[in-house]
N, C-alpha and C positions, 0 to 999 in steps of 0.2 A: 504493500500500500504506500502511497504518497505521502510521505511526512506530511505537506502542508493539509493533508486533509483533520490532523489535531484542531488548527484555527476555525478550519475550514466547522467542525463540530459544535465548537464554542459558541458561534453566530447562530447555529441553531438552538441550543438551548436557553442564550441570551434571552432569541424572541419569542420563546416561546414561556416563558419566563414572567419577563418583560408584560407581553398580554394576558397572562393569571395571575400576575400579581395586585392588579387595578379590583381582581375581586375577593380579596383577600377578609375575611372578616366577614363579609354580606350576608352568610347563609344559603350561597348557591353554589352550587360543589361544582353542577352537570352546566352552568354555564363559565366556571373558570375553566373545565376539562374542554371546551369547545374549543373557547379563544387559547392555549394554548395549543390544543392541535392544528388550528388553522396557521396560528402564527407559526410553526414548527414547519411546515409543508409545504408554506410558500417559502420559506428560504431554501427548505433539503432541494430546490427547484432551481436555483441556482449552482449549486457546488456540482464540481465539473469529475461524477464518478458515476456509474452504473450500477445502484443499491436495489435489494430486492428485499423488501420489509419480511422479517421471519417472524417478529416479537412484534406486534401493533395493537388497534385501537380493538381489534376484532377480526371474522370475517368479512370477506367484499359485501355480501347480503346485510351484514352487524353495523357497517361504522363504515360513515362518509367518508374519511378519507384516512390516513395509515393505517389502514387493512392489510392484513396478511398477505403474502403476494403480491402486492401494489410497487409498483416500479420506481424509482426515486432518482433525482438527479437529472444531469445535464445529457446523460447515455455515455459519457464517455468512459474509458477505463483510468482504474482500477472495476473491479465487477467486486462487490462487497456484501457480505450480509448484514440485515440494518433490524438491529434494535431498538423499540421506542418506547419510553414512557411519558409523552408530552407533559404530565402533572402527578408523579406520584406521592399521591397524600392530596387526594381532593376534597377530604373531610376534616384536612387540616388546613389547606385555604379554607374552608366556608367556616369553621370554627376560629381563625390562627392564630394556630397551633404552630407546634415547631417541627423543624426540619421535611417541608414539604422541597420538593425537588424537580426540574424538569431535566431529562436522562435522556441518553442517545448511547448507542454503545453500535459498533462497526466490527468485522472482521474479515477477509479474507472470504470469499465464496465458500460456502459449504461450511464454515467455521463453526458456525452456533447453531447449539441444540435447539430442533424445532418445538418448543415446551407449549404444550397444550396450556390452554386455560383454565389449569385445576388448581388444587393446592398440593403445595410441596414442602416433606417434612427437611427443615434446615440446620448445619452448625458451621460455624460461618467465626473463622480467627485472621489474624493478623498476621506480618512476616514469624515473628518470634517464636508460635506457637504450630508452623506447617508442621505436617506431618506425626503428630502429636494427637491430636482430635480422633475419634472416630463416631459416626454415627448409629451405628450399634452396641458402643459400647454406654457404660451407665452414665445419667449426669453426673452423680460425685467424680466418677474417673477421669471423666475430661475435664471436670472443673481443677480437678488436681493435676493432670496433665499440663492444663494452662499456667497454672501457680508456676510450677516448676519450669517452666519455659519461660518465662517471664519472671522468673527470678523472685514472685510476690509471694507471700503468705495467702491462702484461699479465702478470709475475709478480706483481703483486698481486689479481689476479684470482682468485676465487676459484668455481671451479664444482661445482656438484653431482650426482651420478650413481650411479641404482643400480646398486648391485654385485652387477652380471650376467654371465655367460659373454656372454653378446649385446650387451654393451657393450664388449668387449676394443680394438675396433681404432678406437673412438670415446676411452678413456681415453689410447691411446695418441698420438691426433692432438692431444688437448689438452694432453698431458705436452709433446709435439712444439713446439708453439705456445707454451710456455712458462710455464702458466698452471699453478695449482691445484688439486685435487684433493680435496673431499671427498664420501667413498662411505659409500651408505648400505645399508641391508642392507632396510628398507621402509618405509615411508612419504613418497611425493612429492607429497602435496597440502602437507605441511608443511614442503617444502624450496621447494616453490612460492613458497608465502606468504612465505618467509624472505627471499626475494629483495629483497619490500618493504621491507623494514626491514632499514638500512646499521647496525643496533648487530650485526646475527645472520653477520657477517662472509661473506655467501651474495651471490654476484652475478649469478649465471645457475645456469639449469637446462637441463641436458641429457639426452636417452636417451628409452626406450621403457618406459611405462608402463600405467596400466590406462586405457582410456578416460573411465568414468565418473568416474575422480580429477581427470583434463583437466578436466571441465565444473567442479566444485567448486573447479578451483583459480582459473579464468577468471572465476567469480566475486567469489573473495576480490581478484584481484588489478585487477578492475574497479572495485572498492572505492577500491584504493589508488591507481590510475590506470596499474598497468603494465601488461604483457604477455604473452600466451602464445601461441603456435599452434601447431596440431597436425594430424596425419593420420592417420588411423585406418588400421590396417596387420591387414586379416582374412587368416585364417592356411588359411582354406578355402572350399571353394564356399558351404558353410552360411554359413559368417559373411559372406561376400560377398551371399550371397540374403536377410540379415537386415538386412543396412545398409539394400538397396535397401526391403526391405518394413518401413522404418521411416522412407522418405523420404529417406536420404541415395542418392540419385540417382548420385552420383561419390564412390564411397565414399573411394578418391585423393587429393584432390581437398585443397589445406590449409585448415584450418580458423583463421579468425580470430577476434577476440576475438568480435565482430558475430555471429558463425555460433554461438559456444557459449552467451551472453550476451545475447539480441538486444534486452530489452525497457532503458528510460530505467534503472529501479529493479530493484535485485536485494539482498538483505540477506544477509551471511556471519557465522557465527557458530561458534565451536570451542572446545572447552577441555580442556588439559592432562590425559592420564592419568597419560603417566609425564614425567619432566622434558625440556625442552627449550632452544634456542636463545633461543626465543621466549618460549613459557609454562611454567609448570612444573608437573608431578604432583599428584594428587591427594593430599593429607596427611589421612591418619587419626589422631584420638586418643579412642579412646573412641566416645561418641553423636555426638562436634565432630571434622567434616569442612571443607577449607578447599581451595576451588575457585581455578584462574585460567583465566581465559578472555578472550576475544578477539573484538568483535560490531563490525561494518561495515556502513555502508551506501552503495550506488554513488549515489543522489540527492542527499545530501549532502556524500558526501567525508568521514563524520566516523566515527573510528578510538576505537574506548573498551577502555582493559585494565579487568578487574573481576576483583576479589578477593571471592569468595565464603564467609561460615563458615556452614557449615550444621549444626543442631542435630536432629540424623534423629529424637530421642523427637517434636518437635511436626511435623515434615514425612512424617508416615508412607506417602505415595504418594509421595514421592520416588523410590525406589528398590524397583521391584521385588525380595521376598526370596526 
């Protein structure tokens, strides 16, 4: 892939950002989720590569526009598979809350796991703690696993996990084990990424998720060199008959980094709606908007923060109005 397509990512997230951020706080989740995917699609409309959305809004039948299969870009090469999550944590815009995000993740044709739209059980570390982890093995183990890897006592551990009815006797096995506790109400691709980085006091991720945030986060955290794996957990014969007719054979089966991730290069890119551990919210004053965001790539290992100020009178396709 073309280096410059890292910037080239940024400008995406930016706007899409950029236009969920204006509904931050309102009460309307499904129209900040709109305006940032429109904003997101009219830019992916300019960057000069040949993306073929595998992670999007839905099916072509589901969702106006980043659908599954829906073509992206200017046609030119690189040929890429394209990751989207225009706004994840849309009930943290309409509440806001923290650390909602809008996410783009790229790789290499063929690269990224085609993850159904189910949910997927997760455990999700940092560099420090790869190959440490496993997802069959007990929570006390990996929480101890982590200590040690990390060089902490397991009361300094600190784990992440939504706050779910269906995570009840999982909060209560890590209280058990003596470890830490912060619950989030949504967003885990950005507790994911947190894990990477020892300022965001985030050392593991636990629980059950959406699957397609798995792939997106397996990317960011390929970047940083840590870790995730997961198993996709279908709730019915349907979703059991869609794994298989989309190639996941064992649908069971745990998923490693390799399985969600598989090509050398993959580039992750995010930026701040509402504030966070990591990044922070989008600030409006006027026509001057002022972005933070967050672009990685797994080929070279190299992590860039960028502050964005944007001037919306000369960027007028910036943001869909």
């Amino acid at each position: 892939m073309e280096r410059s397509l890292t910037m080239e990512l940024v400008r995406v997230t930016e706007a899409a950002a950029i236009a969920a951020g204006r509904w931050m706080g309102l009460g309307k989740k499904n129209e900040a989720d709109d305006a940032a995917t429109s904003a997101m699609r009219k830019v992916f409309d300019t960057i000069p590569m040949r993306g073929t959305v595998v992670i999007g809004e839905g099916e072509m039948d589901e969702a106006p526009m980043l659908y599954i299969g829906e073509r992206l870009g200017l046609g030119y090469l690189p040929e890429v598979d394209v990751a989207v999550d225009p706004l994840e944590g849309t009930n943290i815009v309409a509440k806001g809350l923290w650390n909602s995000l809008s996410v783009v993740a790229i790789s290499d044709r063929g690269g990224l796991l085609h993850a159904p739209d189910m949910y997927m059980e997760k455990i999700a570390v940092g560099p420090k703690a790869i190959g440490q982890v496993d997802l069959d093995a007990s929570v006390e183990d990996n929480l101890k696993a982590v200590a040690r890897a990390t060089g902490k006592d397991i009361e300094d551990i600190v784990a992440v996990v939504l706050d779910r009815p269906r995570h009840a006797k999982l909060i209560e096995e890590i209280r058990k084990a003596g470890a830490r506790i912060k619950l989030i109400s949504d967003g885990d691709v950005a507790a994911a990424v947190n894990t990477g980085f020892p300022d965001t006091g985030v050392d593991i991720l636990f629980g059950m998720g959406g699957a397609p945030e798995g792939v997106l986060a397996a990317v960011a955290l390929k970047c940083l060199g840590g870790e995730i794996q997961g198993r996709l957990v279908p709730e019915d014969e349907a979703q059991y008959e869609r794994c298989i007719k989309m190639g996941l054979l064992d649908p069971k089966k745990v998923l490693r980094m390799e399985d969600m991730v598989s090509g050398e290069d993959a580039i992750f890119a995010a930026t701040g709606v509402t504030d966070g551990e990591l990044l922070k919210g989008v600030r409006y004053k006027g026509n001057i908007v002022t972005t933070d965001s967050l672009v990685m790539r797994a080929k070279t290992g190299t992590v860039r923060f960028i502050e964005g100020t944007h001037r919306l009178e000369k960027k007028p396709n910036l943001v869909m109005k």
